[in-house]
N, C-alpha and C positions, 0 to 999 in steps of 0.2 A: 677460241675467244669466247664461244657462248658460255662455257663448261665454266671458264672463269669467272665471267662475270656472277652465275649463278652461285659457284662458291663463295665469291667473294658477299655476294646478297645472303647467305648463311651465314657465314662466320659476322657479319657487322649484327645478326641479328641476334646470336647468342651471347657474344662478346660488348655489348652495347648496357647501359644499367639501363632498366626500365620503369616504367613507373608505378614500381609496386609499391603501396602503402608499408610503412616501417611500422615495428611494433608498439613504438611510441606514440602514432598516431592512433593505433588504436587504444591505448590507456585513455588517451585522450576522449575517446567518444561514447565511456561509458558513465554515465552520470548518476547517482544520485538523487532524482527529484525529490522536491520537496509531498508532493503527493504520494512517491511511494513509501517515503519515508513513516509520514501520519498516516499510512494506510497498515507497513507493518506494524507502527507502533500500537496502536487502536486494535489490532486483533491481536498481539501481545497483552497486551491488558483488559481484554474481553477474555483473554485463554486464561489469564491469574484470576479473576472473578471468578468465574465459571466452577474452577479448579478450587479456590475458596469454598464457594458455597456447597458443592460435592463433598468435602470435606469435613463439611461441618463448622466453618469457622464462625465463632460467633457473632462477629461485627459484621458480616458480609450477611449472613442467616437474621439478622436483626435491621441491618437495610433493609430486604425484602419486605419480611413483618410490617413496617413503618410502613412502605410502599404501600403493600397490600390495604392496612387499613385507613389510608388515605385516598386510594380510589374508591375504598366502600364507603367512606363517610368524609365527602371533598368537603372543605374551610366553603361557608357559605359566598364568600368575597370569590369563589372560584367557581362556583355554579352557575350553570345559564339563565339569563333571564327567564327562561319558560318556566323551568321548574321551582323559581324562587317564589312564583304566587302557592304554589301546593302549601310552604314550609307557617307560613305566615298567616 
């Protein structure tokens, strides 16, 4: 009587479905966010600039330039009051 009962506790426990998540729940739980998204896109587009300017290209090498000589000599409308008595 024991012998059976113990098989019989084996077999309900193989032959039973249990509750394993199905493949479909997992599709389910992988997302997309929007943060990962603008995070690869932003270093996509940091790696084409980058790879631009390495290159040589010359709208990307003429940004810079601009750049460049707009921190050396900022629009006075953009300079701190401190230094706007020096100018004057």
């Amino acid at each position: 009587m024991f012998s059976g009962v113990v098989l019989t506790a084996v077999l309900n426990h193989f032959t039973k479905p249990t509750m394993i998540a199905s493949p479909v729940s997992y599709k389910h739980s992988f997302k997309l966010r929007l943060a990962t998204l603008m995070l690869v896109g932003m270093t996509g587009l940091v790696s084409l600039v980058i790879t631009a300017w390495f290159t040589g290209d010359n709208t990307v090498t003429g940004f810079f330039k601009q750049l460049y000589a707009l921190q050396q000599y900022p629009p006075v409308w953009l300079m701190p009051p401190a230094t706007l008595g020096n100018i004057f």
